[in-house]
KEKE-3310 file (N, C-alpha, C; in steps of 0.2 Angstrom, whole numbers, plus 5000, padded with zeros to 4 digits):
npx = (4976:4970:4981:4977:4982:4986:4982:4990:4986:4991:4995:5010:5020:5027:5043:5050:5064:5081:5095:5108:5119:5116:5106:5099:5106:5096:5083:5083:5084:5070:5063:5064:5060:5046:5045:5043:5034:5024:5021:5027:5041:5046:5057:5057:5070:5074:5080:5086:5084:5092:5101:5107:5112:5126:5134:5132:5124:5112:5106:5106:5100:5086:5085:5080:5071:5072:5079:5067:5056:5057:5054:5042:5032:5031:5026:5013:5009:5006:5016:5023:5023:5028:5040:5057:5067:5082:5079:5084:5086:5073:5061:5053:5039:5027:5019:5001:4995:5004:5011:5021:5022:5029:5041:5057:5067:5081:5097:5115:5116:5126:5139:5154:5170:5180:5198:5210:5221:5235:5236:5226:5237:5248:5239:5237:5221:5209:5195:5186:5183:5184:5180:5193:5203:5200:5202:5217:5223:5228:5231:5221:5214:5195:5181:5165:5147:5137:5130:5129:5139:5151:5151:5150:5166:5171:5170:5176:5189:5198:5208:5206:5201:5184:5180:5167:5157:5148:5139:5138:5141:5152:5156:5162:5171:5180:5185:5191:5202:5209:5214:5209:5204:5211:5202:5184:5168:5154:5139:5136:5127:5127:5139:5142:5127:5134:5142:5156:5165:5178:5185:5197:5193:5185:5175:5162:5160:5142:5139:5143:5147:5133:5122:5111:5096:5082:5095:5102:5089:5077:5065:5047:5036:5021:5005:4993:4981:4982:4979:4990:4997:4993:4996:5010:5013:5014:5028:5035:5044:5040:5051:5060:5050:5047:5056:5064:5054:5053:5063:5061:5049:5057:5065:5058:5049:5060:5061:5067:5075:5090:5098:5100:5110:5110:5108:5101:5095:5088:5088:5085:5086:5090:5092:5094:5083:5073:5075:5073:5084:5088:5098:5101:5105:5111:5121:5137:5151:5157:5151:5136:5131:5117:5111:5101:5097:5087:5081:5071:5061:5058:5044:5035:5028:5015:5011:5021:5024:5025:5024:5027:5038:5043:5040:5047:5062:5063:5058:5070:5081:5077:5079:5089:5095:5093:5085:5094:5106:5102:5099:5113:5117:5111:5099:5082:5069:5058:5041:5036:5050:5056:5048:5045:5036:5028:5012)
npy = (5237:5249:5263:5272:5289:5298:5314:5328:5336:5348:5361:5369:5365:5367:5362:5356:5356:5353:5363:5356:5353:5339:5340:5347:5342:5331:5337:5343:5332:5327:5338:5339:5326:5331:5339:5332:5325:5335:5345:5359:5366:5377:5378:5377:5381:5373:5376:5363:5357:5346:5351:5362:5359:5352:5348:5338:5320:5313:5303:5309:5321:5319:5310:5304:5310:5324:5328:5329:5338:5352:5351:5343:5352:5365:5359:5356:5370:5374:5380:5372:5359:5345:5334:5330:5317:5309:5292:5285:5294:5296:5294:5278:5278:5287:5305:5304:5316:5315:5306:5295:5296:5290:5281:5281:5274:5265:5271:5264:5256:5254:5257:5266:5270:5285:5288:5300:5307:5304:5291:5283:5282:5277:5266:5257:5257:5242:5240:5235:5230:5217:5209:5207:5215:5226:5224:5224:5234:5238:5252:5264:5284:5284:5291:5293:5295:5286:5274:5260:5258:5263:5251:5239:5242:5242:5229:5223:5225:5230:5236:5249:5264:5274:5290:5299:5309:5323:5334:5339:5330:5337:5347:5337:5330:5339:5342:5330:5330:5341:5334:5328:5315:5299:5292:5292:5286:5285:5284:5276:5280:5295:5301:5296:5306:5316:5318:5313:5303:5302:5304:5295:5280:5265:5254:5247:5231:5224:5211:5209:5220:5226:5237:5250:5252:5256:5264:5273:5275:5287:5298:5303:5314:5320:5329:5320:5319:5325:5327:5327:5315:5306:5304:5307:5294:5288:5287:5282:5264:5250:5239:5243:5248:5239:5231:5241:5244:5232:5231:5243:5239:5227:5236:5244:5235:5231:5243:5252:5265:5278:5272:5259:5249:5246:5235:5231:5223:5222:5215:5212:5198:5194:5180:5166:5159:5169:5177:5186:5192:5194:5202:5206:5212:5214:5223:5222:5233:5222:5214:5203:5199:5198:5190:5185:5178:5179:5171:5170:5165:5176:5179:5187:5203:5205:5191:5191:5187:5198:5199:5186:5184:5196:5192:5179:5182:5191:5180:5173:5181:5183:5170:5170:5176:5189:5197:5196:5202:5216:5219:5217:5227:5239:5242:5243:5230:5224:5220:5203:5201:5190:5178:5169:5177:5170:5167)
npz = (4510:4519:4527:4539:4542:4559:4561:4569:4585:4585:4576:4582:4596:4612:4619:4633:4643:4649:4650:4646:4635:4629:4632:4625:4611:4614:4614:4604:4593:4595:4590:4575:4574:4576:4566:4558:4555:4555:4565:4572:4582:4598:4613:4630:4640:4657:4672:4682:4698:4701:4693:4698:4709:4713:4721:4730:4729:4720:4728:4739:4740:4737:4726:4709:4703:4702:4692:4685:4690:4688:4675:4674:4681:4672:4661:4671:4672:4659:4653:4643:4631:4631:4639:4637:4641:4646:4649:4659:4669:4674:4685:4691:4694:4689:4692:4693:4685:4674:4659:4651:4635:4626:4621:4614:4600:4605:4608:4610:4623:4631:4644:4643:4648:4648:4645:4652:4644:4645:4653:4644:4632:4639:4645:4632:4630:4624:4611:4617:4633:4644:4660:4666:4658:4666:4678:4677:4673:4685:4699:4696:4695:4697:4689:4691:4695:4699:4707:4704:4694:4701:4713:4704:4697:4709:4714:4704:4701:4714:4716:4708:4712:4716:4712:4718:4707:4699:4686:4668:4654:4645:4655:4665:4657:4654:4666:4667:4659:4666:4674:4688:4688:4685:4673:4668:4669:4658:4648:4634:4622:4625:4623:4609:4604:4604:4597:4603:4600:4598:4607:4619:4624:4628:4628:4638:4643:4639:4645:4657:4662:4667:4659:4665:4669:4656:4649:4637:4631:4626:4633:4629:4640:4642:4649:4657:4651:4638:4621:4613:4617:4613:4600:4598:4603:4589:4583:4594:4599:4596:4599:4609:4618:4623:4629:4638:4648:4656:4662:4669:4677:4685:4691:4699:4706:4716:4723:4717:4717:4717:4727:4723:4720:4704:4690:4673:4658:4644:4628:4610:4602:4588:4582:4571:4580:4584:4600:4617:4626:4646:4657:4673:4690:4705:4713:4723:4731:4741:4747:4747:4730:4719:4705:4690:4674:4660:4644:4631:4618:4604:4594:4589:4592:4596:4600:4613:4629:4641:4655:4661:4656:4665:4675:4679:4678:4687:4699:4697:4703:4714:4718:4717:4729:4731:4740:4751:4745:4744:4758:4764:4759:4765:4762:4761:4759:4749:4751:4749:4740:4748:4744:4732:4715:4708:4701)
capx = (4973:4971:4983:4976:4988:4982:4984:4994:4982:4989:5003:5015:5022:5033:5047:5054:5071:5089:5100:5116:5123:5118:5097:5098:5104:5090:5077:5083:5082:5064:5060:5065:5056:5038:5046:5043:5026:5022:5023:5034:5040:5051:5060:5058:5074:5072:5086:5082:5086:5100:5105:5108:5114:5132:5139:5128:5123:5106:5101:5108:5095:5079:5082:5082:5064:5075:5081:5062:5054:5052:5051:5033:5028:5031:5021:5007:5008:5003:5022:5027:5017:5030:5047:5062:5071:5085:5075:5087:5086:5066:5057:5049:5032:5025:5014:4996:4992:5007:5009:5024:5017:5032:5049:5060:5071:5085:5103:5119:5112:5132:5143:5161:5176:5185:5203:5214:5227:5242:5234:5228:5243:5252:5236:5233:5217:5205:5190:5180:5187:5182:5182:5200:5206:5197:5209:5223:5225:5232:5229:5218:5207:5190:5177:5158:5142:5132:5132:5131:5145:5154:5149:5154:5173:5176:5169:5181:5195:5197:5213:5204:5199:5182:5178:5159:5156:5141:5140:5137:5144:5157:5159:5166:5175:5186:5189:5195:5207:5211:5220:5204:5205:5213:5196:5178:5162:5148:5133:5142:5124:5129:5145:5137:5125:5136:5150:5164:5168:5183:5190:5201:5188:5184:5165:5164:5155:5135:5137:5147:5145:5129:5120:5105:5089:5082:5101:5101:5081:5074:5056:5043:5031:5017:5000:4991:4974:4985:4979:4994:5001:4991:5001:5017:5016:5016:5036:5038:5049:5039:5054:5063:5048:5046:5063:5063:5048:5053:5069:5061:5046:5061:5068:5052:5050:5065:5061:5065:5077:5094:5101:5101:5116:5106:5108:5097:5098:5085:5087:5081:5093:5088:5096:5090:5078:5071:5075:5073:5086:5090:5102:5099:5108:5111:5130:5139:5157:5162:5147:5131:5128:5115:5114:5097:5097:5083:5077:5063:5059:5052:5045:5035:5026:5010:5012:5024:5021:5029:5023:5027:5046:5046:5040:5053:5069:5061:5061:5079:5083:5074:5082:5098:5098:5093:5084:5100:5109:5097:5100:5120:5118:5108:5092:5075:5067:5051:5036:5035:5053:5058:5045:5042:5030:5027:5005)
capy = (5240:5258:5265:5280:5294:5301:5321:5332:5339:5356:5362:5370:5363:5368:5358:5357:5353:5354:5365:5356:5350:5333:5338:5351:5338:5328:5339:5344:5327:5327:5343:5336:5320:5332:5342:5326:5324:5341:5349:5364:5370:5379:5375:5379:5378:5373:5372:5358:5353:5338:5355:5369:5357:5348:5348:5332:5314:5311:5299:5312:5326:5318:5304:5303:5315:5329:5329:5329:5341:5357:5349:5344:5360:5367:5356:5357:5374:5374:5382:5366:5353:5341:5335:5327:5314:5302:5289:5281:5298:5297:5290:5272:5279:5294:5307:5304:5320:5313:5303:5292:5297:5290:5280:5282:5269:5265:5271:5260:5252:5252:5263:5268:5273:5286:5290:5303:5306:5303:5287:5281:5282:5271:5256:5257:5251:5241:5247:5234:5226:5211:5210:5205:5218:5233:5223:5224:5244:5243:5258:5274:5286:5284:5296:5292:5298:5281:5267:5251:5257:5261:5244:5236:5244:5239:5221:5217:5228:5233:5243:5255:5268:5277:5294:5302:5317:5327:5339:5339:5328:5341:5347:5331:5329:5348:5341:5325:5331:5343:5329:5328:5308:5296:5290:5294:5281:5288:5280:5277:5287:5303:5302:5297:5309:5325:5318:5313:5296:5303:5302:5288:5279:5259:5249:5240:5224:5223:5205:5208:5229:5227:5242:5253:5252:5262:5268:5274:5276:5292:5297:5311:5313:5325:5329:5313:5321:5331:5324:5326:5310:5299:5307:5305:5286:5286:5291:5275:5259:5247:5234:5249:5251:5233:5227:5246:5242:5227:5235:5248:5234:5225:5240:5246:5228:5229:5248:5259:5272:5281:5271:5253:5248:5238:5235:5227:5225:5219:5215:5207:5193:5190:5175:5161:5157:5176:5179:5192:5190:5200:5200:5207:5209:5220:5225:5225:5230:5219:5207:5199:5202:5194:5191:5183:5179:5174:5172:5168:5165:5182:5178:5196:5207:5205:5186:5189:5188:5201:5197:5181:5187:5198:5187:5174:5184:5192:5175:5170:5186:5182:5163:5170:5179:5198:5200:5197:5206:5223:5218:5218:5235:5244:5245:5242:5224:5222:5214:5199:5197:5184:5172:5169:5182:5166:5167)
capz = (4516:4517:4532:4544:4548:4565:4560:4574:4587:4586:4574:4587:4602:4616:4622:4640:4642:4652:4645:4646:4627:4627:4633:4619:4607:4615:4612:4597:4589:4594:4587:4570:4573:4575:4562:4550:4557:4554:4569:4573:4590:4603:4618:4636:4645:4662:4676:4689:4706:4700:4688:4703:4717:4711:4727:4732:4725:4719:4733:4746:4739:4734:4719:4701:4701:4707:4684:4680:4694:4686:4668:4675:4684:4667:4659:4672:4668:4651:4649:4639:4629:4633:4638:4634:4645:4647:4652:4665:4673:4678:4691:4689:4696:4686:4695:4692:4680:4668:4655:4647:4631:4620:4621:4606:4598:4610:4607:4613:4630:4637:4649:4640:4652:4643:4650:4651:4636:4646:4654:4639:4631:4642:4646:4627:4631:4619:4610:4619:4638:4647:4667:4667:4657:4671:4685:4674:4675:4691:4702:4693:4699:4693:4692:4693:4700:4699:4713:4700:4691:4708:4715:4697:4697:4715:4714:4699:4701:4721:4716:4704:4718:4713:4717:4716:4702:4694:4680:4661:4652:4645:4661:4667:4651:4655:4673:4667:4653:4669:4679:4693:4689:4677:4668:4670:4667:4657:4645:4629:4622:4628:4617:4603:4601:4607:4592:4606:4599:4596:4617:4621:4626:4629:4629:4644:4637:4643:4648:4662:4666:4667:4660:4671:4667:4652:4647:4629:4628:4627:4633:4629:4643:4645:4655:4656:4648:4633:4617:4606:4619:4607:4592:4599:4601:4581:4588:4599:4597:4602:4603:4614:4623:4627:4633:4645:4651:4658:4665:4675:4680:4688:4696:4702:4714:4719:4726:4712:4717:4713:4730:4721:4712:4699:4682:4670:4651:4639:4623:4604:4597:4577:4576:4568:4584:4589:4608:4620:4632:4652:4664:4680:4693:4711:4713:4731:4731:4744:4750:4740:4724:4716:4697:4686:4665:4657:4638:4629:4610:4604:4587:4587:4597:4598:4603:4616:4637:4645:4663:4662:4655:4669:4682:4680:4678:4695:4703:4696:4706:4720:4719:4719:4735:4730:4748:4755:4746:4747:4766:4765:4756:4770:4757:4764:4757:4748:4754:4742:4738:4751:4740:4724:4713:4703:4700)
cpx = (4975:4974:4979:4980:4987:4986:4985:4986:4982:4998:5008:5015:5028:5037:5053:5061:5074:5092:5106:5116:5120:5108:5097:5097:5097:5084:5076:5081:5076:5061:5061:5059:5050:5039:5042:5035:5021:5020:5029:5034:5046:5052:5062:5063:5073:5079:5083:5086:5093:5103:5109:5112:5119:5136:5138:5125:5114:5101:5102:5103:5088:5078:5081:5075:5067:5078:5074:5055:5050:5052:5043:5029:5029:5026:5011:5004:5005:5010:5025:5022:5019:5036:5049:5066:5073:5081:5076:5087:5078:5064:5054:5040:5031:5020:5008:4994:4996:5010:5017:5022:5023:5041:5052:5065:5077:5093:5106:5116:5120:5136:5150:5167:5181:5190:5207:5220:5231:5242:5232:5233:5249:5249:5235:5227:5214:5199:5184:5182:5180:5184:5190:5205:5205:5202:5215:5227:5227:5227:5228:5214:5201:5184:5169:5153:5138:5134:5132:5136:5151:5156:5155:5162:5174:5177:5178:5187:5197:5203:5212:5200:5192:5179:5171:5162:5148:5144:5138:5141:5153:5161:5165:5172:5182:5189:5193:5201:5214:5215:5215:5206:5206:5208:5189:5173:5158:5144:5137:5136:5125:5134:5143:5133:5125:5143:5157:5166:5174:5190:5191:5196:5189:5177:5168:5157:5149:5135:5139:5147:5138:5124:5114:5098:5084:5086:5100:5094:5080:5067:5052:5038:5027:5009:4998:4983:4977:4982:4984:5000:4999:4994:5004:5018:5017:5025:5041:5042:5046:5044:5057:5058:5047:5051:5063:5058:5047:5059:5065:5054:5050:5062:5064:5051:5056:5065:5064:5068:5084:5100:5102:5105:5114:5108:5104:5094:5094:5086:5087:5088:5089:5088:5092:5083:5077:5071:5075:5078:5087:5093:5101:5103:5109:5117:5132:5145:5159:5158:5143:5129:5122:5111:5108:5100:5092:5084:5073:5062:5053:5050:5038:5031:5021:5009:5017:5023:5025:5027:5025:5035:5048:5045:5045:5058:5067:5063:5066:5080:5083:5078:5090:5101:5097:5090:5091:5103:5110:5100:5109:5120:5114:5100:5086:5072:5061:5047:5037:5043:5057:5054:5043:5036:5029:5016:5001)
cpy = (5247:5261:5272:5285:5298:5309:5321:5335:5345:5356:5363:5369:5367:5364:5359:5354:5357:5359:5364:5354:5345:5336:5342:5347:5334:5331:5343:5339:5325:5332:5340:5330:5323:5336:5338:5325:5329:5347:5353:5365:5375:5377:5382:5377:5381:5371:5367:5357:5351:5346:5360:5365:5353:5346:5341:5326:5316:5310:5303:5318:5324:5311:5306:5308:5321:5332:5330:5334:5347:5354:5347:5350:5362:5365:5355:5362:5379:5379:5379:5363:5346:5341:5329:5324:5309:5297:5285:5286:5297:5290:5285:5272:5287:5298:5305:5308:5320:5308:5300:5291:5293:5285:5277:5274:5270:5266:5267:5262:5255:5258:5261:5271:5276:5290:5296:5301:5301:5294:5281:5279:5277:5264:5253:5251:5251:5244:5241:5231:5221:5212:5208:5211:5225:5232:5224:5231:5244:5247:5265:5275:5285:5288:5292:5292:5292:5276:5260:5252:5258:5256:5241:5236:5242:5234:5219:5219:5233:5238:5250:5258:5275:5283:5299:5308:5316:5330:5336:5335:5330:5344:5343:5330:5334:5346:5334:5327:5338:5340:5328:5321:5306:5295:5290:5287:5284:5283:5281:5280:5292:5306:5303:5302:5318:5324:5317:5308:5298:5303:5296:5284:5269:5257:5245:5237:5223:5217:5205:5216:5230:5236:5244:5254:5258:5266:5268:5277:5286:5294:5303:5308:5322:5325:5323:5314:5327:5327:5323:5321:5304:5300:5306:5297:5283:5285:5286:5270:5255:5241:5237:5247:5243:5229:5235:5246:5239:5227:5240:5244:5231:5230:5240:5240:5228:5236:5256:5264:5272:5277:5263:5251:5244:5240:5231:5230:5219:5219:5210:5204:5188:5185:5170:5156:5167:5175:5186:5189:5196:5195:5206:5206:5218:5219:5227:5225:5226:5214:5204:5202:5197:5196:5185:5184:5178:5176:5167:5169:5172:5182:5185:5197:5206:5199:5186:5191:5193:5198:5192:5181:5189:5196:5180:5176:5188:5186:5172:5176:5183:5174:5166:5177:5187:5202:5200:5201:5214:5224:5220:5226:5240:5246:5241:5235:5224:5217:5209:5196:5191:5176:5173:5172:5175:5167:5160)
cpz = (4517:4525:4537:4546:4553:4562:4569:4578:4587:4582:4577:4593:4607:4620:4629:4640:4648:4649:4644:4636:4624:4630:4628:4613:4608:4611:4605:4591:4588:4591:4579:4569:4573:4571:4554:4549:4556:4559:4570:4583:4592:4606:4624:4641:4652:4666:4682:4696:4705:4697:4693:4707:4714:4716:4731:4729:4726:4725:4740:4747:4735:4728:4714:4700:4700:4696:4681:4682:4691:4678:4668:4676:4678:4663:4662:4673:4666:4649:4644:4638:4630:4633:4638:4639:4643:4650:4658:4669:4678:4680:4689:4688:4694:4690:4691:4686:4675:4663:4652:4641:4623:4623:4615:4605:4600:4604:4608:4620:4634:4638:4643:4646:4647:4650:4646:4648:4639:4647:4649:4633:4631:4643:4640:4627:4625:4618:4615:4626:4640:4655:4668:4664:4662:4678:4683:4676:4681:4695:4697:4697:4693:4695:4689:4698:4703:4704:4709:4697:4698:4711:4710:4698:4703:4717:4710:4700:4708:4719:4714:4712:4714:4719:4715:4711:4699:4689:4676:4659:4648:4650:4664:4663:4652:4661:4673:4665:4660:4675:4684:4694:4683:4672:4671:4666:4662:4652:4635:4625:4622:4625:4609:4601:4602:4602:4596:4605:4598:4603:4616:4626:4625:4630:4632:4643:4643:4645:4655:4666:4663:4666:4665:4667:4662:4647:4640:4625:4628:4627:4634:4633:4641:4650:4651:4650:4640:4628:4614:4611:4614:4602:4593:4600:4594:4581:4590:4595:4599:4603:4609:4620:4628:4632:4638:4650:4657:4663:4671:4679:4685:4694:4702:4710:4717:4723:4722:4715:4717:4721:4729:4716:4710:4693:4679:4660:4648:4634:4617:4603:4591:4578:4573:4574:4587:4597:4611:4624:4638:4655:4670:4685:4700:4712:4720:4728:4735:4748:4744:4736:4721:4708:4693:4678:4663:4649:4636:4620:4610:4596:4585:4594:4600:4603:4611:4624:4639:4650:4663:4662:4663:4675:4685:4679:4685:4702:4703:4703:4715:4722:4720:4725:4734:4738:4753:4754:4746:4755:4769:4763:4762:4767:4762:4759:4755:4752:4749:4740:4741:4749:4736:4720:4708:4705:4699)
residu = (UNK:UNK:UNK:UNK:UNK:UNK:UNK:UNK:UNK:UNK:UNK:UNK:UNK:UNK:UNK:UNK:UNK:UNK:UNK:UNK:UNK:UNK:UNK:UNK:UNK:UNK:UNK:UNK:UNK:UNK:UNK:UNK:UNK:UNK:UNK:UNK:UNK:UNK:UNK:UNK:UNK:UNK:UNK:UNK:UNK:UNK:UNK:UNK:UNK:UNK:UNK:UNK:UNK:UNK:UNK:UNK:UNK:UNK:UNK:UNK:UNK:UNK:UNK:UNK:UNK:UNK:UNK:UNK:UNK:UNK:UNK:UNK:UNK:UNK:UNK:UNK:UNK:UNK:UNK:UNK:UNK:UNK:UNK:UNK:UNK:UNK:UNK:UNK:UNK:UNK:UNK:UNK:UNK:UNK:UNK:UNK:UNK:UNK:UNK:UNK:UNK:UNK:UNK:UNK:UNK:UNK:UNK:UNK:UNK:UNK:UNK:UNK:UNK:UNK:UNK:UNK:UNK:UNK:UNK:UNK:UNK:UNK:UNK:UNK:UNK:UNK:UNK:UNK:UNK:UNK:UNK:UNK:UNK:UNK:UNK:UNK:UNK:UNK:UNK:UNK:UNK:UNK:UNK:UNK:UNK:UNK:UNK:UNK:UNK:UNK:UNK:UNK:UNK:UNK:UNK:UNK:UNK:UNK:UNK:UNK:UNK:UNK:UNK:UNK:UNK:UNK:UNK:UNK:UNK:UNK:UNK:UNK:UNK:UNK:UNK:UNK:UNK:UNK:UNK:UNK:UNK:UNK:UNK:UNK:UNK:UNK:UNK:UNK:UNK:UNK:UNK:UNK:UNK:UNK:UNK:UNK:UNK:UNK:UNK:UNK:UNK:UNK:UNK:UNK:UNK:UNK:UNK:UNK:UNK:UNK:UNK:UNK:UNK:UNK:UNK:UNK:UNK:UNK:UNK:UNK:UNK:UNK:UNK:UNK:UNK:UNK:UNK:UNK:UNK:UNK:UNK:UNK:UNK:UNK:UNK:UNK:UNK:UNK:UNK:UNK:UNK:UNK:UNK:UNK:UNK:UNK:UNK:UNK:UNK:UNK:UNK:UNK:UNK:UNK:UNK:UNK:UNK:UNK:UNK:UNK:UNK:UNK:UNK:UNK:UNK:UNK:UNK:UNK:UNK:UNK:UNK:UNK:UNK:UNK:UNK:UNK:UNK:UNK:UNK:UNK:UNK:UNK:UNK:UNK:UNK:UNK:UNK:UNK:UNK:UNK:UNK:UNK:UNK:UNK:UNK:UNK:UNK:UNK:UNK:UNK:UNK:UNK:UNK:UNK:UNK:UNK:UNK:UNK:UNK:UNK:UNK:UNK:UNK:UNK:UNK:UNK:UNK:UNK:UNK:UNK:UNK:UNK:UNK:UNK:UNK:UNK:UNK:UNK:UNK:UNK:UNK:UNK:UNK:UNK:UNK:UNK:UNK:UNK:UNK:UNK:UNK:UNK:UNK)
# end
């Protein structure tokens, strides 16, 4: 059988980007990947909204768009041909004139708590913890921008005291190492591919710290009508793109924005029965949480339901109280979910 290789629509590209450390590497590692493909490019650094404004949370200036803002206007432009995003940072509902043209093969899906030396030192924590060992620590401060990991740490371990941050991931890292607070959360990704495995550092295990939807993935969007969006899907993962997919499908029904401490964490399990498995789950510190699992034999791609995946780990959700506990959180309720999306 004689393969096809879709030739590049146009040799040179330009790439929109952040310019912290870790969008660089980003957009660096795409540039290589159309390096291979035979595209060359440069890179459009762009500051955003989330970049200029540190002083304030996400959900308190606009939401998770606020990281992907001017990286569009750039691209509708015709400044840039495409950009480079964490995938956990953008929006579930893409404008109209743009294009999720690619989502790459997913890094480590899980958050890491790295601790200051001295801290460290003394908890010697493990390389990998269990909910028991996060209560164990006593009283730290804990630094974090994210409401499910916030939620997370207060449910399990009410002593640990967390206190909101922004910035770079370097940034955070200088203010850690600066005494601000004893240990910081981040996407064990961001370490990874900035070389910092080396921080006294801890994997807090995805059965139980439920990661956020997307975490690890990376996604090239551009204009919805660009050709070289059909090229870039050569690019794609489709296991990646499948189990994220199905993550921000979730979110999406559940309302979709940076004021829902959710997590949700799909992923392939080889074994000797192929599964997809997720867990899912909406995080209160201190009222209802409510918390779905499913899996499903996934013996490949082509045969396999999403909709059907994401319709019944939606109804576990929904069985386990999720309008509630939207409701204890002060969040707004979907239409739909006080009864079953079952068809």
């Amino acid at each position: 059988m004689t393969v096809t290789v879709m030739s590049p629509p146009r040799s040179h590209v330009t790439i929109a980007t952040r310019g912290s450390m870790l969008a660089l590497w980003q957009a660096n590692y795409v540039a290589e990947l159309l390096k291979k493909g035979g595209i060359t490019s440069n890179q459009l650094i762009v500051k955003t909204t989330a970049d200029r404004v540190q002083d304030r949370f996400l959900h308190e200036i606009g939401g998770k768009g606020l990281f992907v803002k001017e990286l569009e206007e750039a691209l509708a432009e015709g400044k840039a041909d495409l950009a480079v995003h964490s995938l956990k940072d953008m929006p579930v509902k893409l404008p109209p004139n743009f294009k999720l043209a690619a989502i790459l093969p997913r890094h480590a899906a899980t958050d890491v708590i790295i601790f200051r030396k001295e801290i460290a030192a003394r908890l010697k924590p493990k390389a990998l913890l269990v909910a028991a060992d996060l209560w164990a620590f006593g009283s730290l401060t804990i630094g974090t921008g994210s409401l499910r990991r916030q939620n997370l740490i207060e449910r399990i371990a009410p002593a640990l005291s967390c206190v909101g941050i922004r910035g770079n991931v370097d940034t955070r890292l200088r203010r850690l190492e600066a005494g601000e607070w004893d240990a910081i959360v981040l996407a064990e990704a961001s370490l990874d591919r900035l070389g910092l495995r080396d921080q006294p550092s801890s994997r807090l295990g995805s059965d139980w710290f439920v990661p956020a939807p997307g975490q690890g993935a990376l996604a090239l969007e551009t204009r919805a009508d660009d050709p070289l969006a059909d090229w870039l899907k050569s690019l794609a993962c489709p296991d990646t793109t499948l189990a994220v997919n199905i993550e921000r499908e979730i979110l999406a029904r559940l309302g979709g924005d940076c004021t829902l401490p959710f997590g949700c964490y799909v992923r392939g399990d080889r074994g000797a029965i192929p599964q997809l498995k997720a867990h899912a789950a909406v995080f209160s510190s201190r009222s209802e949480m409510a918390e779905a699992k499913h899996s499903q034999p996934y013996p490949d791609l082509a045969s396999f339901d999403s909709k059907t995946f994401t319709d019944t780990l939606m109804n576990k959700l929904i069985e386990g109280g999720v309008a509630k506990a939207l409701t204890q959180l002060g969040l707004q309720v979907p239409t739909g979910l006080k009864t079953s999306s079952k068809t």
